[in-house]
C-alpha atoms as one frame of an Amber mdcrd trajectory, in Angstrom:
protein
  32.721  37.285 169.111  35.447  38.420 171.512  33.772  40.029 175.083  34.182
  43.980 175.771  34.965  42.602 179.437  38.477  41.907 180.563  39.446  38.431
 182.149  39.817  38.841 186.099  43.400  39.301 187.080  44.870  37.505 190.097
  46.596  40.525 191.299  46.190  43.963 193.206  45.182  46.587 190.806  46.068
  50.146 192.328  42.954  52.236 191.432  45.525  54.789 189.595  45.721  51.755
 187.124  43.135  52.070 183.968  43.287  48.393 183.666  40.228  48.552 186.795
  36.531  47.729 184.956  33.114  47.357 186.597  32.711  43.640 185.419  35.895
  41.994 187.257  36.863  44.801 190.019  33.061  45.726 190.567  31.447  49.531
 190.172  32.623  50.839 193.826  36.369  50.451 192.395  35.766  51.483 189.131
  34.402  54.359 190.251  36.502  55.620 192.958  39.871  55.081 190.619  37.943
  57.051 187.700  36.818  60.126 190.251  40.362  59.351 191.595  41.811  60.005
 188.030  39.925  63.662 187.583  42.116  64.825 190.671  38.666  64.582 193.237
  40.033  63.436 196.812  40.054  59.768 196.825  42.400  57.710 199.074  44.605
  55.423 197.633  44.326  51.943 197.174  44.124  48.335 195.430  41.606  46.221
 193.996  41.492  42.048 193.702  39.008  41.425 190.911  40.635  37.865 190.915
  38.419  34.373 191.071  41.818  33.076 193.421  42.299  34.245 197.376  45.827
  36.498 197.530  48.329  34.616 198.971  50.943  36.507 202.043  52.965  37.038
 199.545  50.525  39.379 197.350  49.625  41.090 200.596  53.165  41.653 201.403
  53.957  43.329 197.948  50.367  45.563 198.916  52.037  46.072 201.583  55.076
  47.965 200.082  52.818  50.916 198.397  50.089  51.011 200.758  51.245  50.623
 204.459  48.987  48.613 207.200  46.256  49.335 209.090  44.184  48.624 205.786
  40.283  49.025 205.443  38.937  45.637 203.455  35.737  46.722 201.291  33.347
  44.949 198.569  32.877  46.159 195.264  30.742  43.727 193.724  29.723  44.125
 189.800  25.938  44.453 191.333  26.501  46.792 193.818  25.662  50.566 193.177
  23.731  49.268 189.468  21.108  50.663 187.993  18.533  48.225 189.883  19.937
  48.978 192.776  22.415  49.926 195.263  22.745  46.834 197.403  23.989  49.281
 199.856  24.875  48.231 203.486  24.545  44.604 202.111  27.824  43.503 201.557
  30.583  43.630 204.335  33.495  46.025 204.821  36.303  45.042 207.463  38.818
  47.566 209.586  41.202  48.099 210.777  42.763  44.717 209.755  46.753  44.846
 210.970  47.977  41.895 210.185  48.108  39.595 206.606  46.370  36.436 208.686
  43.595  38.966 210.091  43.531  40.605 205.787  43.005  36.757 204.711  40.403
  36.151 206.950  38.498  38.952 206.369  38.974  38.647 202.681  37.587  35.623
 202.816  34.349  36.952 204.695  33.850  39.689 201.946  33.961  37.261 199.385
  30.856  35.335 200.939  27.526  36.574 199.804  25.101  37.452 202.667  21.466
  36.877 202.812  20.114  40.827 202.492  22.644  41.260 199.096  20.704  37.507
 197.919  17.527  38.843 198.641  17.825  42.194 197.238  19.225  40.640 194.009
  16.806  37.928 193.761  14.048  40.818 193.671  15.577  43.183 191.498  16.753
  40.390 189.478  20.433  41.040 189.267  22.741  38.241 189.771  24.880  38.134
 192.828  28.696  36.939 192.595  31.427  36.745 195.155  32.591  40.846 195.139
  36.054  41.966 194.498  37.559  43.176 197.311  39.044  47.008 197.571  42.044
  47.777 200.087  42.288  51.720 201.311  44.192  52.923 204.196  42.165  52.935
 207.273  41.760  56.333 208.456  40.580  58.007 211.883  38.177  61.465 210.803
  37.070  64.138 213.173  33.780  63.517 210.822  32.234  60.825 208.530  28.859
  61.375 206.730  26.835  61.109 203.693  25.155  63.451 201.505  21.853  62.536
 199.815  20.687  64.118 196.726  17.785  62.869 195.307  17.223  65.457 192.888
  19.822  67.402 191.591  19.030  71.399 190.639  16.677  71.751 193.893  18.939
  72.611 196.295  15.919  71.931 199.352  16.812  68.639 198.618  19.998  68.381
 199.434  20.488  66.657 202.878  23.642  66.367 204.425  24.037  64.516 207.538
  27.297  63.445 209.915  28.542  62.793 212.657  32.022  62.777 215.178  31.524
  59.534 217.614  29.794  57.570 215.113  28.702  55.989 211.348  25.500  57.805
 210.026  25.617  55.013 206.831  25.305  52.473 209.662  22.541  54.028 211.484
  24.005  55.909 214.528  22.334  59.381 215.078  23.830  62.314 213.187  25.084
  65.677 214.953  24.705  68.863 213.680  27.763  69.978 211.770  29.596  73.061
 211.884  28.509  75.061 209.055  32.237  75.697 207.338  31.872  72.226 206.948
  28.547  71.728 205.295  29.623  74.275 202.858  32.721  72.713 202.376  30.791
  69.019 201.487  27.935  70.623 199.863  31.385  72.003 197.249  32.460  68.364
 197.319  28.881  67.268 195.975  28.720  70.187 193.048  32.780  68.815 192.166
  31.212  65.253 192.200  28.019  65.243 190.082  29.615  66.198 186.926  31.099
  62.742 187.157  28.182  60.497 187.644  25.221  59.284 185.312  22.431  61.869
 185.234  20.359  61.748 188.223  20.568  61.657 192.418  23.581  60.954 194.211
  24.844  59.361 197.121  28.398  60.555 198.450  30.176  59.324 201.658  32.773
  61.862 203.347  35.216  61.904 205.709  37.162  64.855 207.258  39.777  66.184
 209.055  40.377  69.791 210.330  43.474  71.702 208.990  44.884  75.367 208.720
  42.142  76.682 206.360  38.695  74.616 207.252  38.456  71.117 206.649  39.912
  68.534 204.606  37.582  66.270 202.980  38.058  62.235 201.838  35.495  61.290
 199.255  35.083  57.467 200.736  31.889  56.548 198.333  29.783  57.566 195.747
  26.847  55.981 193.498  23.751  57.092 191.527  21.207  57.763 193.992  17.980
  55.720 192.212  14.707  56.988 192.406  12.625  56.063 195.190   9.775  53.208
 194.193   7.486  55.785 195.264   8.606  58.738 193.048   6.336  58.484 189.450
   7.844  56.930 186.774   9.188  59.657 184.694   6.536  58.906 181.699   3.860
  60.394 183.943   6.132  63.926 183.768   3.737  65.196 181.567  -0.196  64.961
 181.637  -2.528  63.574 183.742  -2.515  60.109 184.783  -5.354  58.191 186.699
  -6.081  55.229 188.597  -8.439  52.652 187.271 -10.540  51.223 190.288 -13.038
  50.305 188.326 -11.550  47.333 186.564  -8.639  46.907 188.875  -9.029  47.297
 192.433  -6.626  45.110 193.720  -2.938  45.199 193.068  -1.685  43.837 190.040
   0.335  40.789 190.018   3.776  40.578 188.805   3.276  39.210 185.728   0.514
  41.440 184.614   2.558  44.924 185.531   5.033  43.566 183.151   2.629  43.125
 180.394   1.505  46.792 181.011   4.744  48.039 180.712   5.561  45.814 177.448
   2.578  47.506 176.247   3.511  51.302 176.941   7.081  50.083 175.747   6.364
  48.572 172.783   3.300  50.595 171.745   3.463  54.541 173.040   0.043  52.673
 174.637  -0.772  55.410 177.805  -0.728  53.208 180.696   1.594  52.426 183.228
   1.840  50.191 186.564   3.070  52.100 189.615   2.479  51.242 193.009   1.187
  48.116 192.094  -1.684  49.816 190.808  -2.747  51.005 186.836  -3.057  54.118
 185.891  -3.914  55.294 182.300  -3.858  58.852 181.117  -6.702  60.398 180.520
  -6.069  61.938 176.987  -4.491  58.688 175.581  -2.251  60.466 173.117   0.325
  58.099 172.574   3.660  57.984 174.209   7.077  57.432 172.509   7.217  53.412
 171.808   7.968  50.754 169.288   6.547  47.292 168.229   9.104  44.857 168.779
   6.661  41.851 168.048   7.861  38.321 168.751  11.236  37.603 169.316  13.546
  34.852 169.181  13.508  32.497 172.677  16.584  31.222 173.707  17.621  28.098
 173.904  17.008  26.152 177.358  14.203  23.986 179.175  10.156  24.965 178.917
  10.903  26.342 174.983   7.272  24.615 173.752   5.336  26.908 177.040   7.500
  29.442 176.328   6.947  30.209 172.822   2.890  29.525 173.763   3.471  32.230
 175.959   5.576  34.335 173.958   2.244  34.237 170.790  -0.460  34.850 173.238
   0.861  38.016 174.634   1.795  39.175 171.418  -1.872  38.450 170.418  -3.018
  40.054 173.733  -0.610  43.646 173.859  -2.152  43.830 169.820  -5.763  43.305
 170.887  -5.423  46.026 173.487  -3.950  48.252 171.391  -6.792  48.477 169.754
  -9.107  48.453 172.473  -7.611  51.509 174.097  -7.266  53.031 170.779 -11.148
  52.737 169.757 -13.144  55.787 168.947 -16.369  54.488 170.398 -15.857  55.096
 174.230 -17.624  53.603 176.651 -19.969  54.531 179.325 -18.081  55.755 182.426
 -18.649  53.927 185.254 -20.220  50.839 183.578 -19.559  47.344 185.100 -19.591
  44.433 182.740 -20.184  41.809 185.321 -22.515  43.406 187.145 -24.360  44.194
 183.859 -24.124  40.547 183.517 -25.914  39.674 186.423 -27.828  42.291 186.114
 -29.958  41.034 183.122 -29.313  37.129 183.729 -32.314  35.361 181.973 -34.325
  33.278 184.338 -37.281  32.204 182.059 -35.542  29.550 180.198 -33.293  26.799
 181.419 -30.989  26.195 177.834 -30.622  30.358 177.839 -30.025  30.721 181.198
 -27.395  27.316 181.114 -25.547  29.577 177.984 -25.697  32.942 179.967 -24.154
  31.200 182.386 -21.436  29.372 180.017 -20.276  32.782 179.016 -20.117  34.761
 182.292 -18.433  31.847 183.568 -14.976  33.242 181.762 -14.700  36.298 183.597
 -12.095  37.239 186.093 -13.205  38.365 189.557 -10.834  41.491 188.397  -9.394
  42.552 185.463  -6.204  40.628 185.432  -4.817  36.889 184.538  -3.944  36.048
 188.095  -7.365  36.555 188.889 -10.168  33.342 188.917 -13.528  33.427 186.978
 -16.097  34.406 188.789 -17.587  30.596 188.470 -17.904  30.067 192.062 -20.482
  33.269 192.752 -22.163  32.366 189.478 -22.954  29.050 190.581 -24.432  30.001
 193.897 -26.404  32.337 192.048 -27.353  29.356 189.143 -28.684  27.503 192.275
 -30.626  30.751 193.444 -32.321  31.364 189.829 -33.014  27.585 189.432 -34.928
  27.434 192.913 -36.265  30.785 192.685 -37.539  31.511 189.366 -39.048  34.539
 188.877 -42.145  33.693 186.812 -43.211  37.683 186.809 -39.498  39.084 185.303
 -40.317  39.873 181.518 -38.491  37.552 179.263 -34.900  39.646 178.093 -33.514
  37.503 175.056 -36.362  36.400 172.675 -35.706  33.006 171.593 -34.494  32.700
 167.626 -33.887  29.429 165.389 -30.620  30.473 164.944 -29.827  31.132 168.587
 -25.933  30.884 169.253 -24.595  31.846 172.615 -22.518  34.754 171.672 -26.081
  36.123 170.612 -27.765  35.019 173.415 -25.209  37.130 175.282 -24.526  40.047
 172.745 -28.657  40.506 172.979 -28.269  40.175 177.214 -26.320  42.905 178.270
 -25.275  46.733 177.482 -23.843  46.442 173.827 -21.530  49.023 175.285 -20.092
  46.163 177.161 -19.400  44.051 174.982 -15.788  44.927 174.530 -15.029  43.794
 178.179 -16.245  40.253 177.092 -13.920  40.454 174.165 -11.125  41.026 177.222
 -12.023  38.710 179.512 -11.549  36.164 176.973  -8.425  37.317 176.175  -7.068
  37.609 179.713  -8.460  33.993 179.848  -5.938  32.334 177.036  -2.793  34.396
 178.934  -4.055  33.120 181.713  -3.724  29.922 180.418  -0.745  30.117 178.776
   1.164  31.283 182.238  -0.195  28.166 183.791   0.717  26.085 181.266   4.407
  27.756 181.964   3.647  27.586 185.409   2.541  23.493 185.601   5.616  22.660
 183.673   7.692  24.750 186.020   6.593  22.887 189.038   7.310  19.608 187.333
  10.559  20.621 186.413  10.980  21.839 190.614  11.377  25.487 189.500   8.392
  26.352 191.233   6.403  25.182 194.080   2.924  26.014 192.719   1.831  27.076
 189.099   0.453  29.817 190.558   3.373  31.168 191.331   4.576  32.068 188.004
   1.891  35.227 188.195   5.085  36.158 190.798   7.407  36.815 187.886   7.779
  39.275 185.266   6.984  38.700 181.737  11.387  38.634 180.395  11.413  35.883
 183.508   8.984  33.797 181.987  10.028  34.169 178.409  14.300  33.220 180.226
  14.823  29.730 179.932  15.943  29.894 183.679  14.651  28.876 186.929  13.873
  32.118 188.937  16.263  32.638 192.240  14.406  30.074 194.809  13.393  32.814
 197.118  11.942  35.514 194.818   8.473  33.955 194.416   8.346  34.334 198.685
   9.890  38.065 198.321   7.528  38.715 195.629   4.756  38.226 197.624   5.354
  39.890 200.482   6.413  43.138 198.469   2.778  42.653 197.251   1.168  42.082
 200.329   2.837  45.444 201.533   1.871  47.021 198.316  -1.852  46.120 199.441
  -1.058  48.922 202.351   0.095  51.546 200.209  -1.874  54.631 199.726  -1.743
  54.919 195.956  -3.224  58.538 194.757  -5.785  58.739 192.817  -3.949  60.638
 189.960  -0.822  62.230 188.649  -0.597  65.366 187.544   2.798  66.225 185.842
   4.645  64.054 188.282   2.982  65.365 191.588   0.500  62.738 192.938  -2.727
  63.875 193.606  -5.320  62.652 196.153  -8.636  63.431 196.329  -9.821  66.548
 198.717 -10.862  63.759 201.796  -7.322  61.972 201.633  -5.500  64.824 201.283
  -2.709  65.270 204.735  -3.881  67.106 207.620  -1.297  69.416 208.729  -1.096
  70.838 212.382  -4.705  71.898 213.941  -6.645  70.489 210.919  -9.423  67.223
 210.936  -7.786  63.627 210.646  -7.986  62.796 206.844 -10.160  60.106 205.795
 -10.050  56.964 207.143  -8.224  58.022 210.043 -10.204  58.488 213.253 -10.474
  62.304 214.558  -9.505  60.537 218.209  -5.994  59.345 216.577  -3.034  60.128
 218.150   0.228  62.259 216.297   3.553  62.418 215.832   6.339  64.046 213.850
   9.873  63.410 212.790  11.159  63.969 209.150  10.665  62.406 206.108  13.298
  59.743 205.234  11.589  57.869 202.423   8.642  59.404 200.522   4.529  57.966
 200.265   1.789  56.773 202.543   0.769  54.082 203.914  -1.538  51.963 206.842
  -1.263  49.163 208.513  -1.025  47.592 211.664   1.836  48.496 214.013   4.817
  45.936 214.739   8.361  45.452 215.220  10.672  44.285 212.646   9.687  40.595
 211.573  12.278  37.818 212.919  13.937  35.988 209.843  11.731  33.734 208.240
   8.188  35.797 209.792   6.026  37.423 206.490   5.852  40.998 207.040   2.160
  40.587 206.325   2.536  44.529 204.966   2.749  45.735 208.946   4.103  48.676
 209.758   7.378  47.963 211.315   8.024  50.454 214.399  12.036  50.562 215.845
  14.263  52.521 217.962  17.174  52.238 214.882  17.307  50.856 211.436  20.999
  49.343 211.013  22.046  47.238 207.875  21.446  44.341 209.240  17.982  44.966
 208.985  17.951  45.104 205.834  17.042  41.611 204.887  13.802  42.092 206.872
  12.273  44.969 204.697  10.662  43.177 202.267   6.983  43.110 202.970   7.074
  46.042 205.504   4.561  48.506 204.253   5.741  51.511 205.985   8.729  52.683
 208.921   8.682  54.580 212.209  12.109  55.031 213.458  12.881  56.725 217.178
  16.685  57.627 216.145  17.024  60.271 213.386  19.184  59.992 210.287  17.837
  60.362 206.954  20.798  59.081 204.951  21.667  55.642 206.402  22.535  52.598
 204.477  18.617  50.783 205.582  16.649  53.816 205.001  18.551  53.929 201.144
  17.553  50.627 200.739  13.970  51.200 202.108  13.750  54.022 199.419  14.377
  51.560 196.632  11.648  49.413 197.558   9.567  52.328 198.447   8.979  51.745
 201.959   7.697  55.156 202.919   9.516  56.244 206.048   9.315  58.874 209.096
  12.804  58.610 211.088  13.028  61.064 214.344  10.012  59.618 216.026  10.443
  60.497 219.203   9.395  57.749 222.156   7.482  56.094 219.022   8.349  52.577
 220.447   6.913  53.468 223.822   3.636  55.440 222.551   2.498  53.518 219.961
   1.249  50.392 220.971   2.227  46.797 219.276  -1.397  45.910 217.008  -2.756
  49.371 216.696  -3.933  51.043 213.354  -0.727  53.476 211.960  -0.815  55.321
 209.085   2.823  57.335 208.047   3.344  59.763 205.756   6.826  60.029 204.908
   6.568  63.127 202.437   5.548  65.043 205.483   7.333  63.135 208.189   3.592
  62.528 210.207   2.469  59.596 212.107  -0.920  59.020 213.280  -1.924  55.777
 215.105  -5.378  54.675 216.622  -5.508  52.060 219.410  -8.860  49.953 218.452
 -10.746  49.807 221.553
């Protein structure tokens, strides 16, 4: 079957051409040529979606319909997606005056760099050599960008630039004379029409002329949601976190399974934050049941398919366990039930009891070991310390069998959760079944690291990008630091009365010590978190979910955000290429800081709030 995509083209492709497509001449292109096409201000230019390098003599025809100095940009087929932006990750070169100078820094473009690799290796888009887009390079009175993360609410609109330097890049904005905020704010309303539903990102440039300002549109993308907005399934209702059963973050592999199961099924529980959260009425949510499908073709099939049956078997079972009519007691803990009514009156019961318990996770989720190890320190306590006055629990029968033994142990209302565990235990199997043949086949360095990847990952036929299990786990260990509410109501997250913000005179919420010190700036990147302060980690340092405090965020610091739990920038700017990319991974964010690196201390206790723009720190004494 022929491909929708066109071949790339070894030649410049002048973005009034309709011959330009995302897949060869990458989405910035695309883009630009199609806003360029409904009569919006877009320079001119070309596009080399090619796999060859231009030779002088392509640059010299360029040359004839778009005159030197040129501005040398990416537009990669990954850049500006619907994972994610990749902005600030790739390069852009200018002025470049000469065709040596262009082929050099065509050639630099063309190389990926390590923040665009590790971006794509966690949002699991592939990364290719970009095509390279030519403009005119231009001097403007002004350059900015305009942020709008949700379209409709105009208090949301943030528009930021600046005269003497490059806002995207992380220099300070200026405050902007107000004929020409209108005038961009117009350039946003002409804009959105044009772009999938949702926020949007615009670059600007402009120059002053007879009747205001004249106004370049230089960039613009989808704006995606911030990892720390809700998921738009919990628009509606009222969503809550378990703790009981899960109060640790969920590993990779088991967030996936929780959204195959509100995908598949309508079932009413989503992963956010790392965290569960189920809604409370469990009326089902839009899904279908796709049931098993067909594996491709490639290495690990037999552990694959394995895989593939047992969560099929497991996303069925818990349909019906979150489905059941019978509910159970609130608050109840199965393994502490367990212990709770271990028999110590008769070594063969006591041997079973302990058989049994020995399948269940220390939490509620396949990553997770059995609880085996406490069990047998407490076999060792029971055997040496038998309590000859405890009334015998489970009378003994002829036709003893141990799922009676147990069934006649504990709550009956508990029941169900041994019914789980075992079925957590065969997928937790069944991923390290995937994950010992992965390490034998070098994919992976331990088994255990296949609970880093996502369910469609597993189930590829592919080794995973070398460096995602590493990213993967430092995203987690800064998800650890995350202050994830305790539920959402309609969309707006909710914490309980003690965690709720302080605001200006009020008591230090909970947690945070009345003796802490404050400061303000604005809100760059939405959620809580705490930590431990720090500067940025060096390349190659884990993050170890600190909470990175800097004078500027700049794109090259973009390959150190994964694992950073939380931001506290001196310089302002709101709208920079680092702080977009710190919004995808949900980094929440206070830029404007001022004197931060100089009053909060390197090791002390920080906790940001980045929908309020607050910073509180504590100095341990």
């Amino acid at each position: 079957m022929q491909s929708g995509n066109p071949a790339p083209t070894n030649e410049f492709l002048t973005l009034d051409s309709d011959r330009i497509h995302p897949a060869t001449c990458g989405n910035k292109a695309a883009r630009l040529a199609q806003l360029r096409r409904r009569g919006l201000p877009v320079l001119a230019g070309a596009v080399w979606g090619g796999n060859e390098i231009p030779s002088e003599a392509d640059f010299l025809r360029l040359e004839r319909t778009l005159p030197r100095p040129w501005i040398l940009r990416s537009s990669a087929a990954s850049e500006d997606g619907n994972l994610t932006s990749l902005a600030g990750c790739h390069l852009s070169v200018g002025p470049v005056s000469g065709i040596p100078e262009a082929l050099e820094a065509f050639g630099r473009i063309r190389r990926s760099t390590d923040a665009a690799r590790s971006l794509g290796a966690i949002s699991g888009v592939v990364i290719g050599s970009p095509a390279v887009l030519i403009q005119p390079h231009r001097i403007f009175a002004f350059t900015g960008v305009a942020l709008w993360p949700h379209p409709g609410d105009e208090t949301t609109l943030r528009i930021e630039g600046a005269s003497g330097g490059r806002v995207v890049d992380g220099d300070a904005p200026e405050e902007l004379p107000v004929t020409l905020t209108d005038r961009v704010r117009q350039l946003v309303l002409q804009t959105l029409p044009e772009l999938p539903a949702g926020g949007l990102d615009l670059e600007w440039g402009a120059l002053p002329d007879g009747q205001g300002w004249e106004l370049t549109l230089l960039q613009a993308r989808p704006l995606l949601p911030s990892a720390q907005d809700p998921p738009s399934y919990m628009s509606s209702g009222v969503w809550i976190r378990n703790t009981h059963h899960h109060p640790h973050v969920l590993s990779v592999f088991y967030a996936s399974i929780i959204e195959a199961t509100r995908d598949r099924l309508g079932l009413p529980q989503g992963a956010w934050l790392g965290r569960l959260y189920e809604r409370d009425d469990h009326d089902p949510l839009p899904g279908f049941d796709a049931g098993i499908q067909e594996l491709a073709a490639g290495p690990l099939r037999d552990q694959r398919h394995r895989l593939q049956v047992q969560v099929d078997r497991f996303v069925r079972f818990v349909r019906s366990y979150l489905t059941r009519r019978r509910p159970v007691r609130p608050g109840a803990n199965c393994v502490a039930a367990l212990l709770a009514a271990a028999p110590r009156d008769c070594v063969l019961k006591r041997d079973r009891w302990f058989g049994f318990c020995e399948i269940f996770p220390s939490f509620w989720d396949p990553q997770a070991p059995s609880i085996a190890d406490g069990l047998e320190r407490l076999r060792v306590v029971c055997q040496a310390k038998p309590d000859p006055a405890r009334p015998e629990i489970v009378r003994p029968a002829p036709d003893d069998t141990p799922w009676r033994v147990f069934a006649r142990s504990v709550d009956s209302r508990e029941q169900d959760d041994w019914v789980f565990a075992r079925m957590l235990r065969t997928l937790r199997i069944a991923v390290l079944d995937w994950g010992d043949a992965a390490t034998t086949a070098g994919w992976l360095a331990t088994p255990q690291d296949a609970f880093l990847l996502t369910l469609p990952e597993l189930l590829a036929g592919r080794p995973p990008a070398p460096a995602l299990p590493g990213l993967r786990r430092q995203l987690l260990r800064a998800q650890e630091s995350f202050s994830a509410p305790e539920r959402v109501v309609d969309g707006v997250p909710r914490w309980s009365q003690v965690h709720q913000p302080a605001s200006a005179g009020e008591p230090a919420s909970a947690g945070e010590p009345a003796s802490a010190g404050e400061l303000r700036g604005e809100g760059a990147v939405p959620g809580r978190a705490g930590g431990v302060a720090g500067p940025l980690p060096v390349p190659g340092e884990a993050a170890d979910g600190r909470i990175a405090v800097v004078h500027a965020l700049t794109p090259q610091d973009i390959v150190l955000l994964p694992g950073v739990a939380g931001l506290i920038v001196e310089r302002p700017g709101t709208c920079g290429h680092a702080v977009l990319i710190a919004r995808e991974l949900g980094i929440p964010t206070v830029t404007g800081v001022a004197d931060c690196i100089h009053r909060i201390p390197a090791g002390s206790q920080v906790w940001v709030d980045g929908t309020l723009g607050r910073v509180r720190w504590h100095q341990p004494t």
